[in-house]
N, C-alpha and C positions, 0 to 999 in steps of 0.2 A: 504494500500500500504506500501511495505515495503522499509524503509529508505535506505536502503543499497543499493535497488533495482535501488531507486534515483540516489546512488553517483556513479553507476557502469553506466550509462548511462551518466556521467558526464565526469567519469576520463578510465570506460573499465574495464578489470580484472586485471591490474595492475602485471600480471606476466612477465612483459616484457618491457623494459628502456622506450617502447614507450607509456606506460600507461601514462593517466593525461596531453598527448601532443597531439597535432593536428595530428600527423601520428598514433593516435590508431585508428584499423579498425571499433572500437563502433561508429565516429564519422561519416564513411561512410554509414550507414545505420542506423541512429536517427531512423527516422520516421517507420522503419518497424520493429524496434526492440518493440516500443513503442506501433505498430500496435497489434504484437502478444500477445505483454504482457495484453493490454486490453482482447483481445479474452481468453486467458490461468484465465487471476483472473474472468471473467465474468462466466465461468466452475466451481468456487468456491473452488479451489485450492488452500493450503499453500504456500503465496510466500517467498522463503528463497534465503538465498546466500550461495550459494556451489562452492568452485573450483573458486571463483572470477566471477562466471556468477547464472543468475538468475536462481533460480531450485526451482520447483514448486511439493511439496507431497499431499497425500492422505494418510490420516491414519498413518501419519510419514514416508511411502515409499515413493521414488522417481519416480515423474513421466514421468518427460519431461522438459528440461532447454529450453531456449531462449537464443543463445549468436551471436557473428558475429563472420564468417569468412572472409577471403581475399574475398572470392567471391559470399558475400550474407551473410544476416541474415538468421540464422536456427531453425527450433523448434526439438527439439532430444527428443528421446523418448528412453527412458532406455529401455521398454520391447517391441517395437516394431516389435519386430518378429512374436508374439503372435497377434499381431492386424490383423484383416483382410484385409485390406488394399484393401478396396471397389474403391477407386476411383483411384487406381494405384498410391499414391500420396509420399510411402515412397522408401528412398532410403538409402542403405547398406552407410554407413562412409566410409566403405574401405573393400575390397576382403574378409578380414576373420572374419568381422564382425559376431558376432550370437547373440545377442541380441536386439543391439541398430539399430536405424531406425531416418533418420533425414528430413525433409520438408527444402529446398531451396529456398528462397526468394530474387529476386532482385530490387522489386517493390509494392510500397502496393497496388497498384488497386489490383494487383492478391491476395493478402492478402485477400482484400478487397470481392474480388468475390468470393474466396473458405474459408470464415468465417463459414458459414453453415456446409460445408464440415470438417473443424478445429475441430468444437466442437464435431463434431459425432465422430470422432478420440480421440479426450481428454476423452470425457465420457467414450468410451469403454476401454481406458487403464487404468480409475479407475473403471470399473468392471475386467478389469483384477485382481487389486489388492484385488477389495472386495474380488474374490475368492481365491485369495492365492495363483495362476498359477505362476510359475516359468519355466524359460526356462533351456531347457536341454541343457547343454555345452557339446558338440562332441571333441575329440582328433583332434586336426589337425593334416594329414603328413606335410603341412608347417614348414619350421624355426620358426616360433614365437611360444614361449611357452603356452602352454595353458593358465596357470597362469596370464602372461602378456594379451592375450586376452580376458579373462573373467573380467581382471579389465579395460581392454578400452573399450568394450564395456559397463561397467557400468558405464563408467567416459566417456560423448563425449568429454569433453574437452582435457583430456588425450590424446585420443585416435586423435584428431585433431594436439595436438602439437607433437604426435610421430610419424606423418606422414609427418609434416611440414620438421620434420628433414633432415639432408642429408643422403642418402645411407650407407655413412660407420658410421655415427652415429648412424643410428636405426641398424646396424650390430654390434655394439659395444654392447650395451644394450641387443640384446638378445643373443648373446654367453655370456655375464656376467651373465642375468637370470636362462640361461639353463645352467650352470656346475654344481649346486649343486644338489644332488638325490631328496633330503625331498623338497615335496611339499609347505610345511610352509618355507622352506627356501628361495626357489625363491621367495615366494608372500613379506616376511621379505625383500629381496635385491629387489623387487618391489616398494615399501613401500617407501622404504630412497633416491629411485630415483626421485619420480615423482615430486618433486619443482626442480628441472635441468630439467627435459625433460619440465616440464611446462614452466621452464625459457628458453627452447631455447637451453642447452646446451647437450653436448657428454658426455660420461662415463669420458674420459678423465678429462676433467673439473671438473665434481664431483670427482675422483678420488683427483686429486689436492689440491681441499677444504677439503680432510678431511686431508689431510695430515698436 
């Protein structure tokens, strides 16, 4: 077990004033965060700390985090697109999701009852990996950049905090992503955002701190 794994269960991810206090949402969902994490390390999975939440690889790639949200502990699964999703059990993050795929938990019985169900989901995303499948990233006509999308679907926690945002905040961020042409540049002006959007804040605020 991994120590860090410990103190995140203790204090949360710590990217937000409410870490380490009683108003962090870790504390709302102890027992089924703790629930998952046995089921994910009994699959035999690398447990690490990514992004402030537990993330779990195979062969050094990412498989599948465990973290809380406002409304339930989740297990996220980076390549879950790819999963066959036998028991109807995953669910998009948000509308332009194309990779990730996350399990909603408000309760550990249910936890508890679809553990069987868990593992056969876990194992098959590390034969995803055994084989080396990668998922095909589509252009969206949406506003959100690609670029921005292909990295919150590999980050759920990202992609969790840039939805938490308000409207003209997540509108700020991607008319600042989408101006520049070169692809390496969006992902670069991606890159220098993501501890403000992690932290909760607007372009504006980042803006301000670098100045």
């Amino acid at each position: 077990m991994n120590p860090k794994v410990d103190q995140y269960l203790i204090d949360g991810c710590m990217r937000c004033p409410l870490g380490g206090t009683s108003g962090c949402k870790v504390n709302d969902w102890q027992e089924e965060l703790k629930a998952l994490r046995r089921i994910v390390r009994a699959c035999g999975l690398v447990e690490e700390l990514k992004w402030g939440a537990p993330c779990y690889t195979f062969q050094q790639k990412n498989v599948v985090m465990v973290s809380a949200l406002k409304e339930g502990a989740v297990l996220s699964f980076f390549k879950g697109s790819l999963l066959n999703d036998t028991h109807k059990l995953l669910d998009r993050p948000g509308e332009h999701s194309q990779a990730a795929r996350l399990i909603r938990f408000t309760n550990v019985q249910e936890i508890v009852e679809k553990e069987s169900m868990l593992k056969a989901y876990l194992f098959e995303a590390m034969e995803v990996e055994k084989a080396g499948l990668k998922v095909d990233f589509k252009r969206n006509p949406e506003p959100i950049p690609v670029e921005l999308q292909q990295v919150m679907d590999e980050n759920p926690p990202l992609k969790a905090a840039f939805e938490a945002l308000t409207p003209g905040r997540q509108r700020g961020y991607i008319l600042h992503f989408s101006q520049p042409k070169q692809s390496k540049t969006r992902y670069a002006r991606i890159d220098k955002c993501i501890p403000q959007i992690l932290a909760g804040e607007g372009l504006h605020d980042y803006m301000k701190k670098r100045k």
